[in-house]
N, C-alpha and C positions, 0 to 999 in steps of 0.2 A: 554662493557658499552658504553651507547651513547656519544658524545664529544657534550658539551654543549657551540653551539660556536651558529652563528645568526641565521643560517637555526634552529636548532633545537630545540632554543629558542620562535623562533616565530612560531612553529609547537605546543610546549609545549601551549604558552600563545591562541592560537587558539583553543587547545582541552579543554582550561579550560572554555577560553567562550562562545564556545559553549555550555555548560555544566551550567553555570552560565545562560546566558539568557534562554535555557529551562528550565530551575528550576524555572526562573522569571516569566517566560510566563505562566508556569501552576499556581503560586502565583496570579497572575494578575487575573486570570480569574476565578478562587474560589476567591476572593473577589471580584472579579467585580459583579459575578451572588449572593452570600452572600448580598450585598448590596441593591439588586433588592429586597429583601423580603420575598422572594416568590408571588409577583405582581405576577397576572394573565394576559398575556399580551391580549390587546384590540381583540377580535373577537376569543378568542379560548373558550368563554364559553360550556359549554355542553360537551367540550373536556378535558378541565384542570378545575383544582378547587386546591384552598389553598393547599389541604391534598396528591394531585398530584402532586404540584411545591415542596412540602419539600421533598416529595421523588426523583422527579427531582436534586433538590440542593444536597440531600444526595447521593446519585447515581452518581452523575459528582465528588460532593467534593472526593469520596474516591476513584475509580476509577484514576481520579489526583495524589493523596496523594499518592498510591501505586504505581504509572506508577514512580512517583520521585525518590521513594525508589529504585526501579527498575532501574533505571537509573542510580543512582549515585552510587550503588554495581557494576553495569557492567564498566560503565565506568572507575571508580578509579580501579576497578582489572585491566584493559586492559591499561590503563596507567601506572600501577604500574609494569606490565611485561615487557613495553617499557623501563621505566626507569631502571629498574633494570638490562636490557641485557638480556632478554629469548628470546627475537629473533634471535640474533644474536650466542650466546647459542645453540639453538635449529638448528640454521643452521650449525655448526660446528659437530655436534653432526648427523647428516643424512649425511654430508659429506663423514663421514669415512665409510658411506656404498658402498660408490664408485658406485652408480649406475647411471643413466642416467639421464641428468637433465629434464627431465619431470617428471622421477618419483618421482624425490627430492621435485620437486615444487607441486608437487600435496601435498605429503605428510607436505612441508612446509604451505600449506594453511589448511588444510586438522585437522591436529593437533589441532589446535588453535581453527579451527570452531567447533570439537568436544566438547573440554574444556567450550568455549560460550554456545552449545546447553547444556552441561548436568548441568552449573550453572544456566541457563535460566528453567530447568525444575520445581523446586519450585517456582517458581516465574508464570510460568502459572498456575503451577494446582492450586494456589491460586486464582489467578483470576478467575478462571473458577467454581472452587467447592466451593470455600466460597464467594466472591463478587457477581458472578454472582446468586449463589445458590440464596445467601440473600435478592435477589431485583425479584427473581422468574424467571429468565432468563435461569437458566442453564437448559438443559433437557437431557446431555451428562450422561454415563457412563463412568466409571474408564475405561472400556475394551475397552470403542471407544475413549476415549483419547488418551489410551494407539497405537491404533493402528491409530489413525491420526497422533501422531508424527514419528510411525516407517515410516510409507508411504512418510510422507514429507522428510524425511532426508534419504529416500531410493534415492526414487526421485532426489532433488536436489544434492546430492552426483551424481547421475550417468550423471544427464546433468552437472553440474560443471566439473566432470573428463571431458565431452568431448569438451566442451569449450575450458576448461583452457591447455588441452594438445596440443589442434591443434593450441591455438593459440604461445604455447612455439617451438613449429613445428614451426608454421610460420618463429619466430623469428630466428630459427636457419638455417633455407632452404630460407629467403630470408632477412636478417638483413639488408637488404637497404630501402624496400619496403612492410616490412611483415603488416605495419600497415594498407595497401591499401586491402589488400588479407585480411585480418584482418576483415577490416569494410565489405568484401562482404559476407564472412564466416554468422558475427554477421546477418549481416542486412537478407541474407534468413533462415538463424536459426532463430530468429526472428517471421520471415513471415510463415515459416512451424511449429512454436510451438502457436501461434495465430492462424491457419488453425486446427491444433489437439486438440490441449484446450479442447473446448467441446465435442470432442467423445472421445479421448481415456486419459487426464488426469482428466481433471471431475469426471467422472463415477466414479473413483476409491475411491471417496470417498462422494458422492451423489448419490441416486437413481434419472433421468430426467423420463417424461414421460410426454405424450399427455395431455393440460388441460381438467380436466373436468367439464362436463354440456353440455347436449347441448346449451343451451341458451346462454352461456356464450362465448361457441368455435361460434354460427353464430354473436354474438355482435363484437367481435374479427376480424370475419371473414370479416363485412360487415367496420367496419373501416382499418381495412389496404385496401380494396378494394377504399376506399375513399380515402387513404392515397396514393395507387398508389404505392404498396409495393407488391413486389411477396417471400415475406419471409416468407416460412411457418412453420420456429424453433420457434415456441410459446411452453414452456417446463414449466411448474411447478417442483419445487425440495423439495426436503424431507429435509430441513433447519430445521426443527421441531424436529427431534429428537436429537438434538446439543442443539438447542438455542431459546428461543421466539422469538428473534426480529424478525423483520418485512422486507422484502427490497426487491429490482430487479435490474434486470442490466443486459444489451446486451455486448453480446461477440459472437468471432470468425470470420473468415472471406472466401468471396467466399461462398461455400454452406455447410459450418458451421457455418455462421455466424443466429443467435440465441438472443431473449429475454430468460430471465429467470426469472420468478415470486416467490420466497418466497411461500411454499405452509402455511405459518403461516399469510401471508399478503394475500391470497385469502381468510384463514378464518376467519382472522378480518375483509374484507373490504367490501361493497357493490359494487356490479355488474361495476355501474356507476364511483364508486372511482377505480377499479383497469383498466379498460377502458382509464381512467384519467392519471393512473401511466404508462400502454402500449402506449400511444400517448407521451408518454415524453420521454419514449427512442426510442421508433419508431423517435424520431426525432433528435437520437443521430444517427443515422442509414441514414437518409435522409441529414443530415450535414453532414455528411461523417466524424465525430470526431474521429473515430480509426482510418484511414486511417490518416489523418493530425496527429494525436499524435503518428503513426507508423514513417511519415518523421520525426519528430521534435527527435524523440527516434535517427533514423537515424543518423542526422545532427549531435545531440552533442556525439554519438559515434566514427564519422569521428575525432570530434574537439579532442575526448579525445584519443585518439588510436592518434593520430598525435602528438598529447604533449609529451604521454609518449614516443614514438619513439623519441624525441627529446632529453630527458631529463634521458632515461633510461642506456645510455653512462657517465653519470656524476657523477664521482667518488666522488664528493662530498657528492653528497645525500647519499649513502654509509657510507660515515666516520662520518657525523653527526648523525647516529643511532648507529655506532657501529659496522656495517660490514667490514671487511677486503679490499672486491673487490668485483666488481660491479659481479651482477646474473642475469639474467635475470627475475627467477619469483620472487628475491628478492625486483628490481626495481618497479616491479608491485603491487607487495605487499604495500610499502613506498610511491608509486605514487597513488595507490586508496586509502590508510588510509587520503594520505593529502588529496586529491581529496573528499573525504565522507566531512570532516571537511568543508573544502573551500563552500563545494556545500549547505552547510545549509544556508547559506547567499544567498545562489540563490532559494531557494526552494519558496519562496514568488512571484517569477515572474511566475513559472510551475504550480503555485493553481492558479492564479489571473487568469490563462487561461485557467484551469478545471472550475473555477467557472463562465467564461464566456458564454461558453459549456455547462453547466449546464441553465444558461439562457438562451437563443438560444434553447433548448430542451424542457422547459417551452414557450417557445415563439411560438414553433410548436405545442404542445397539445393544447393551447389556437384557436390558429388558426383551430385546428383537430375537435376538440370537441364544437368550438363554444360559449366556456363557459369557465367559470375558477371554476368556483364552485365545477366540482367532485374531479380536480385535487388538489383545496383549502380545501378540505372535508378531503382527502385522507393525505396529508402533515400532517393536526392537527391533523389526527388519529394517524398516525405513530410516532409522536411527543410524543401522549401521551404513546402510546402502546410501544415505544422504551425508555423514560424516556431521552428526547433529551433538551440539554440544549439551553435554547429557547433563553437567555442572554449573548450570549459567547461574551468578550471585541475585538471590532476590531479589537485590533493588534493579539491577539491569532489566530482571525482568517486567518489573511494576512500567518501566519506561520502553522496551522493546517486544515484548513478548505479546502476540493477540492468541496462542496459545495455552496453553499450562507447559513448562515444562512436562518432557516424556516421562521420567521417573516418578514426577509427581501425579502424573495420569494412570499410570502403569497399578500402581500404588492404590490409589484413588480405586482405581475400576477394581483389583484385587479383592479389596477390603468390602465392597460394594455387594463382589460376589457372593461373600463368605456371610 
């Protein structure tokens, strides 16, 4: 059982409020947008009307409401097994297999993560076949649900084993130093799993392919030639048979690095709108933003890998959970649980500088296209076609948003023009 002394007091009072202010923050922001009316904000006419904002409102409200539900079932079970002693339980219990402490700590993580994904199963397919159903979003089947989640947890299971073993290696073949060898390990792991992304784990659950049209591939072709770009991963993806919504996003790097268009956002969108929305990541591309959010990934890996090397000898952290004697992947375990909590407090400064990036990428298409208007076209389409809460309360944003709000982009790029 845990010893309920300061450490584990103020571990205890931190998981709760975190838990409390997200509960608050999604309150906040279902009455912040409730409050709004369903107001049609200034310049989306033709786009939103009345009967599209109640479904907006109804669509974010429940959404919310369930994500809380969801939340406070996961977290009060995971707290309740803290307190209760199952981890420490569970490590006594693998012990007596006397095998090799890698194999222990896989298994010690290994356990738990299962327990999470097969409570977490109700809780998606809800989302997915009734919420999403309900609002016309879903286009998934039970059999490709069923086999997105075998893939994802095939997957992450097999790179987790080999993370988490080499770096319990680490610890044991260089317990002075492992956390240097550590961060080089992480950081070209890293770098070679951003380089494969889009060929070989992508695919596994997307069909990519060449866009078409021709008119469409020379419009394409003639602005990145103005753009000064010799990238020629322009991929349309089969999003469509999952889900309506609408979206894009560049990934990979070196000569997998790639746009990817929503092939649901090429069939709602006009020529000159999704032109709009390829200048705007073509200028996440030209900012070099993966590259800079690959160092900053770097950097607080180094920070964190050096902590816990500090702190992972400290048999106090130990007796304040409940453990007998320090483990190594027991430490890691106790050092990233506090480490999750602690970093929600920091999560406000890592959006603040997605949403920067995000402007800066609007600042490029402006500059690309000479206009703001396809890219302004394109935002209020996908605003309506996604059912995007157009009113989110600031402060929700500072903590959920890697965005800008639409209106404030809208806005933003306007003023820009003018």
């Amino acid at each position: 059982m845990p010893e309920w002394n300061f450490l584990f007091g103020c571990f205890v009072g931190l998981y709760l409020l975190q838990l409390i202010l997200t509960l608050g923050l999604e309150r906040l922001n279902r009455d912040h947008q409730q409050k709004q009316g369903g107001r049609v904000p200034e310049g989306f006419e033709g786009f939103m009307d009345k009967e599209k904002m109640k479904q907006t409102i109804a669509y974010s409200g429940e959404r919310s409401r369930f994500g809380s539900i969801h939340l406070v079932f996961s977290e009060l079970v995971f707290l309740g097994l803290i307190l209760w002693g199952f981890f420490p339980f569970l490590d006594n219990l693998l012990t007596r297999l006397s095998w090799n402490s890698v194999l222990l700590g896989l298994l010690f993580f290994m356990i738990p993560g299962f327990l999470n994904a097969f409570l977490d199963l109700p809780f998606d397919y809800y989302q997915a076949f009734v919420i999403e159903e309900k609002f016309g979003f879903n286009r998934s089947t039970l059999k490709i649900w069923i086999l997105d989640h075998l893939k994802t947890g095939l997957l992450s299971l097999l790179l987790f084993s080999l993370v988490f073993s080499l770096i319990l290696w680490l610890i044991q073949a260089a317990p002075q130093f492992w956390w240097v060898w550590g961060f080089l390990f992480l950081s070209v792991f890293q770098l070679v799993l951003a380089v494969l992304y889009p060929v070989l784990i992508a695919p596994l659950f997307n069909k990519f392919e060449a866009i078409q049209g021709e008119d469409l591939k020379e419009k394409i072709t003639g602005l990145m030639k103005k753009a000064g770009v010799g990238l020629k991963g322009i991929f349309q993806m089969d999003a469509g048979k999952r889900s309506g919504h609408t979206n894009a996003y560049f990934t990979g790097l070196g000569k997998t690095k790639r746009v990817v268009l929503f092939d649901t956002l090429l069939q709602a969108h006009p020529q000159e709108e999704i032109l709009g929305i390829l200048a705007h990541e073509l200028g996440h591309y030209k900012r070099r933003h993966i590259l800079k959010l690959f160092l900053l990934f770097a950097a607080s890996t180094l920070a964190g890998l050096y902590l816990a090397a500090r702190f992972l000898g400290w048999s106090g952290l130990y007796f304040s959970f409940g453990f007998g004697e320090p483990k190594a992947y027991v430490g890691l375990f106790l050092l990233g649980l506090i480490g999750q909590k602690a970093g929600f407090f920091l999560v406000p400064f890592s959006l603040a500088l997605s949403r920067r990036y995000e402007r800066q990428a609007d600042d490029y298409a402006l500059a690309q296209m000479g206009t703001a208007e396809p890219l302004i076209a394109a935002f209020k389409r996908m605003a309506a076609d996604n059912l995007t809460n157009l009113n989110p309360h600031p402060f929700y944003v500072r903590f959920h948003y890697s965005h800008p709000p639409l209106v404030e982009r809208i806005n933003r790029l306007r003023k820009s023009a003018d």
